[in-house]
C-alpha positions in Angstrom: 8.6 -152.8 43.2 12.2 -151.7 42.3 12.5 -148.7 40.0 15.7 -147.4 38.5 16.7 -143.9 38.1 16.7 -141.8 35.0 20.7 -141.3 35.5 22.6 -138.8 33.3 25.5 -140.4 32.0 29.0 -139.1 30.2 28.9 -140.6 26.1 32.3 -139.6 25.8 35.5 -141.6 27.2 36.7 -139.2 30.0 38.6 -142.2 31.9 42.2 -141.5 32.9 43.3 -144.2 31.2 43.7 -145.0 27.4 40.8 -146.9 25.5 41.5 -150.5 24.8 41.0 -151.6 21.5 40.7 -155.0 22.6 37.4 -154.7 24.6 33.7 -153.6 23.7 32.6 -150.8 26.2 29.3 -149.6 27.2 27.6 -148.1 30.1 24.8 -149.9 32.0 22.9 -149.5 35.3 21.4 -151.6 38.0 19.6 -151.0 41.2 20.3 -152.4 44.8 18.4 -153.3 47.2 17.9 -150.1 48.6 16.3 -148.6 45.4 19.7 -146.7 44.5 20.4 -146.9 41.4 24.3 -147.7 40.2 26.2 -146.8 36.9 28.6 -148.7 35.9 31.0 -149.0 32.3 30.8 -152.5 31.2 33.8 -154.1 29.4 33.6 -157.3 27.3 36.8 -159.1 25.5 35.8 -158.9 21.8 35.5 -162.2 19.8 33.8 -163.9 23.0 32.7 -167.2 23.2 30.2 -168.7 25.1 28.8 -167.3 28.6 32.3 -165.9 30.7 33.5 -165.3 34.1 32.8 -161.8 35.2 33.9 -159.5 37.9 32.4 -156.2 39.4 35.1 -153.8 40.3 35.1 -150.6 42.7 37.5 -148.1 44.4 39.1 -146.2 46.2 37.3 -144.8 48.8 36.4 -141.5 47.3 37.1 -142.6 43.9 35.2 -143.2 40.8 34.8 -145.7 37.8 37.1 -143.7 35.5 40.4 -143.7 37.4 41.5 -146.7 39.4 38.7 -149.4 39.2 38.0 -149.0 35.2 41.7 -149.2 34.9 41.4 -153.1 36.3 37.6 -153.6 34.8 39.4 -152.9 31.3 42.9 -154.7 32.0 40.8 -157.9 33.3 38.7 -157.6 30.1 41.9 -158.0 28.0 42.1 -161.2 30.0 39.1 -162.7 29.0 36.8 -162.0 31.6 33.6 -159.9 31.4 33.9 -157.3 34.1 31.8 -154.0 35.3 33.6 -151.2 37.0 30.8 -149.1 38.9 30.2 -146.0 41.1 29.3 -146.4 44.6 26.0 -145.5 45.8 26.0 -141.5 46.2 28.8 -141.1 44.2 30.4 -140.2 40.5 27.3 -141.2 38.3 25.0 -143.7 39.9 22.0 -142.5 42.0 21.4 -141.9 45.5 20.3 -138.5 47.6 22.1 -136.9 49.1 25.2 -137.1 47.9 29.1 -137.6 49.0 27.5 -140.0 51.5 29.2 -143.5 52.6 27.9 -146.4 54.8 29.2 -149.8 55.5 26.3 -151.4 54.5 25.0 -149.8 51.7 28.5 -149.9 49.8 28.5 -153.6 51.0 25.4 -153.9 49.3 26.9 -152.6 45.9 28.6 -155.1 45.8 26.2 -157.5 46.1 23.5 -155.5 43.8 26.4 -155.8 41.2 26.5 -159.6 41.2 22.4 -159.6 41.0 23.2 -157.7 37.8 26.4 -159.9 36.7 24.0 -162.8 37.5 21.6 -161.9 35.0 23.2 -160.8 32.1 23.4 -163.2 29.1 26.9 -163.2 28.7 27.9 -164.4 31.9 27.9 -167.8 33.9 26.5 -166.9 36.9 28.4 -169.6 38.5 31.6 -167.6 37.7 31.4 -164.4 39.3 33.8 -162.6 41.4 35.1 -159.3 42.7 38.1 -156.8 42.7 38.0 -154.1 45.8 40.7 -151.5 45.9 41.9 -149.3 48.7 38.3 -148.5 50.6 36.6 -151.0 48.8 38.6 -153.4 49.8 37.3 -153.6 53.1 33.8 -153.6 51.5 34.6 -155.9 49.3 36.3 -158.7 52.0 32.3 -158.1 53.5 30.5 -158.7 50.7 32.9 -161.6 50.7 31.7 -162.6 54.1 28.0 -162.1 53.4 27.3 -163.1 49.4 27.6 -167.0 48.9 27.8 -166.7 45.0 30.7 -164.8 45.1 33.0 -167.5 44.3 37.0 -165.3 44.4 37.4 -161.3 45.8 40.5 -160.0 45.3 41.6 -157.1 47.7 44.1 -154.6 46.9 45.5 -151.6 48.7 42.9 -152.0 51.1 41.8 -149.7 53.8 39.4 -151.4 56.8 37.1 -148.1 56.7 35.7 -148.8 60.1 38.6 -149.3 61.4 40.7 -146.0 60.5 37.5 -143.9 61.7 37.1 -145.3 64.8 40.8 -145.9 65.7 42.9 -143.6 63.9 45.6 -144.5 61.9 47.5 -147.0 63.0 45.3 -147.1 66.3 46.7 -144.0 67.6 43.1 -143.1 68.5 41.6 -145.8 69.5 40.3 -144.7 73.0 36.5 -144.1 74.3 38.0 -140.1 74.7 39.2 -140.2 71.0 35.7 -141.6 69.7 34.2 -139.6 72.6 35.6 -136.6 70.6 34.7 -137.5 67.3 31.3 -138.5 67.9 30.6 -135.2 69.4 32.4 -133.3 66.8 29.7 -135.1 64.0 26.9 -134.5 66.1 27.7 -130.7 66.4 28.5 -130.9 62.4 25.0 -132.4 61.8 22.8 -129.2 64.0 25.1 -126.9 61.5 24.0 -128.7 57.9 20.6 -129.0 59.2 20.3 -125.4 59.9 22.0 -124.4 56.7 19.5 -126.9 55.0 22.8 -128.5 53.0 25.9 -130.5 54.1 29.5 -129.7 54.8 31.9 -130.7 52.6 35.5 -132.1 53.9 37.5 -131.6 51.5 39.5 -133.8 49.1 43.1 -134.4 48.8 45.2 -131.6 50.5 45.4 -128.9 47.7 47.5 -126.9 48.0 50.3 -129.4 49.3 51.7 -128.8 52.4 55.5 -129.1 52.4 56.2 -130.9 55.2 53.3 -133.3 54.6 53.6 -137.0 55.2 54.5 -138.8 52.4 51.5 -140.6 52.1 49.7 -137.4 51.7 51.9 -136.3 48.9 51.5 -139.9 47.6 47.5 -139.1 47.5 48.0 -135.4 45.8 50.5 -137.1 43.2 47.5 -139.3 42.2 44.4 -137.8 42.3 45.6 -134.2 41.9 47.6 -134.4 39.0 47.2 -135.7 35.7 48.1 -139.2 36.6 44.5 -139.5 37.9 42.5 -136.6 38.5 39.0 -136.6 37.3 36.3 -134.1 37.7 33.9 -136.1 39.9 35.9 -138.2 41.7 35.6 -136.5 45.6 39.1 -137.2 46.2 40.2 -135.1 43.5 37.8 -132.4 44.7 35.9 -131.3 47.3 35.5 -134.5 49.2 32.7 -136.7 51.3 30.5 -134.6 53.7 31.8 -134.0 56.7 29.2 -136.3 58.3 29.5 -138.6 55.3 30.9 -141.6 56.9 29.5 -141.0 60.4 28.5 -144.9 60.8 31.8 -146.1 60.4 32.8 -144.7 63.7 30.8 -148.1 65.6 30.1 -150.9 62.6 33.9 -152.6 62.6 33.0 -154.6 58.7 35.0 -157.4 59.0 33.7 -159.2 62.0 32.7 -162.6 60.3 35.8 -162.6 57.5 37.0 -165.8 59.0 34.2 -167.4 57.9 34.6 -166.4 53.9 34.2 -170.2 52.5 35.7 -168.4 48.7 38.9 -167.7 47.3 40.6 -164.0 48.7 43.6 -162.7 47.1 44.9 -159.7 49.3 47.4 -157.7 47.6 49.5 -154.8 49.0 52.4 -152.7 48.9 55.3 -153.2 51.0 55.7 -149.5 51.6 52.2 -148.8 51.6 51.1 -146.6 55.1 48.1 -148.4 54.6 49.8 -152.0 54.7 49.0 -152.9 58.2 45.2 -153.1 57.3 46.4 -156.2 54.8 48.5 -157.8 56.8 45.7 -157.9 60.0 43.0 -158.3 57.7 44.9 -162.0 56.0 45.6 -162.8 60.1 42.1 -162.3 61.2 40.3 -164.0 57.8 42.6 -166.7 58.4 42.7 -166.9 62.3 40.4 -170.4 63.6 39.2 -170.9 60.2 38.6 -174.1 58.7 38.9 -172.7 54.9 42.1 -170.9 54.8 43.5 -173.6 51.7 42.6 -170.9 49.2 43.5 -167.5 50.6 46.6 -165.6 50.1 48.6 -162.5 51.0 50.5 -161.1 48.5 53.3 -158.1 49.0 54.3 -156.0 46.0 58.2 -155.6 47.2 58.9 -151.2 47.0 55.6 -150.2 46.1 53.4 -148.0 48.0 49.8 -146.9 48.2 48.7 -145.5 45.1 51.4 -147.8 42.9 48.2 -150.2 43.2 45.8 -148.0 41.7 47.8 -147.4 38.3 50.9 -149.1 38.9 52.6 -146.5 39.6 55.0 -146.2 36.3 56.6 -149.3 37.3 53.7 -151.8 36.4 53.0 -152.4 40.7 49.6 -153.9 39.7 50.1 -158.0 39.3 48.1 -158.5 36.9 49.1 -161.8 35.6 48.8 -162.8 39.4 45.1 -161.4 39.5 44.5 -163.5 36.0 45.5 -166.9 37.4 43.7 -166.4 40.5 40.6 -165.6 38.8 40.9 -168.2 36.6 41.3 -171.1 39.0 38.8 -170.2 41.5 36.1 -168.9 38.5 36.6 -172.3 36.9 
């Protein structure tokens, strides 16, 4: 029998974005499949017609509903498309003990749980559904892509291949059995300690206070989720951060193995002087790589912009929207 949670959630409009005055919002909640139940800000374009293409929306990694993924749920609203933007499993305001926790699977399965919602709702042809994934998401959502047959477009943005940076480093700088060696027995070690202490570890958010001689990507993370461009009190990037054993699973569960086989429409989109770039550009070369559907997928590089221009555009208006509409549109037809 699946039972929902009792969740406590915000009345008020805390996003870090403004309200659109184009768009009903309300809040809703769903369950997936492992009883965790998700919360989630619906937006609907008022004056709709008919039953509508809808989209569920997530990310970053770390992230919540508020800042970057309501941002698109509400832009892609004023386009005419019904569209959720939900927390992940653990996270922000949807259900699931402990907290600060992330797996492969069960954020893969998010997704999925928010099309068995999207599905089912009276407003939307359930022959029209697709997905957004930013930064960590991303990955997740390019395997939900993989797994879910109704999902029938995913667009990718800014994304990170989770598994990938965990068990390899960035940019594979660590991707020996020693460096994984290391890792695994540094979790392990980290697990006796929370277990004693009857809690877990926190990592830590976003570097606070900035170092100076961080990496620019660093500073490009504090500029967004530590300032007022998009901090937000629950988001764990903005705070303190995913347990230390939080993402444990990712070090040996590489998400992407079947991507090639993705029959649906995937948009990937990515700055061209994002850090995080490479993971787009392998990603497109791997989904594509021996595959018979390749017709209707697409790499797209926003020229200048950098990681976190995708989450809010960046005060340059990074985020292609008008790109994200017409892809939608054709393949949600």
């Amino acid at each position: 029998m699946m039972k929902t949670e009792d969740l406590k959630l915000t009345g008020e409009w805390d996003k870090t974005f403004l309200k659109s005055d184009r768009v009903n919002h309300s809040k809703v909640t769903f369950v997936n499949r492992y009883g965790i139940t998700l919360a989630a800000d619906m937006y609907v374009p008022k004056n709709a017609d008919g039953k509508l293409p809808a989209l569920a929306v997530s990310g970053p990694f770390g992230a919540v509903k508020e800042q970057s993924s309501g941002l698109y749920a509400q832009t892609m609203a004023e386009r005419g498309f019904l569209t959720i933007a939900f927390d992940p499993s653990f996270t922000g305001e949807s259900g699931g003990q402990p907290r600060y926790m992330a797996s492969p699977d069960i954020n893969t399965e998010d997704f999925m749980a928010a099309v068995d919602f999207l599905s089912l709702c009276d407003l939307v042809d359930p022959n029209r559904i697709g997905i957004i994934g930013i930064c960590g998401w991303g990955g997740m959502a390019l395997n939900a892509a993989a797994l879910d047959t109704r999902i029938k477009a995913t667009a990718v943005m800014t994304m990170y291949d989770m598994t990938r940076v965990n068990a390899k480093g960035y940019f594979d700088a660590e991707d020996s059995e020693e460096a994984r060696y290391t890792k695994k027995a540094a979790l392990c070690a980290q697990r006796i300690v929370d277990y004693k202490a009857g809690e877990y570890a926190l990592g830590g958010g976003v570097v606070d206070p900035l170092p100076e001689d961080a990496p620019f990507f660093v500073k490009d993370y504090y500029d967004y989720y530590k300032t007022g461009r998009g901090y937000h009190a629950r988001s764990l990037n903005s705070n303190g951060g995913w347990n230390v054993v939080g993402c444990e699973s990712f070090l040996n569960q590489p998400i992407l193995q079947y991507s090639n086989e993705i029959r649906s429409a995937v948009l990937i989109v990515h700055g061209e002087k994002a850090h995080s770039c490479y993971f787009s550009r392998d990603a497109y070369a791997n989904m594509v790589k021996d595959s018979k559907y390749t017709d209707n997928k697409e790499l797209m590089i926003i020229p200048d912009a950098v990681h976190t221009d995708l989450y809010d555009g960046g005060g340059k208006d990074a985020i292609p929207f008008e790109k994200l509409q017409s892809f939608f549109e054709e393949y949600l037809k």
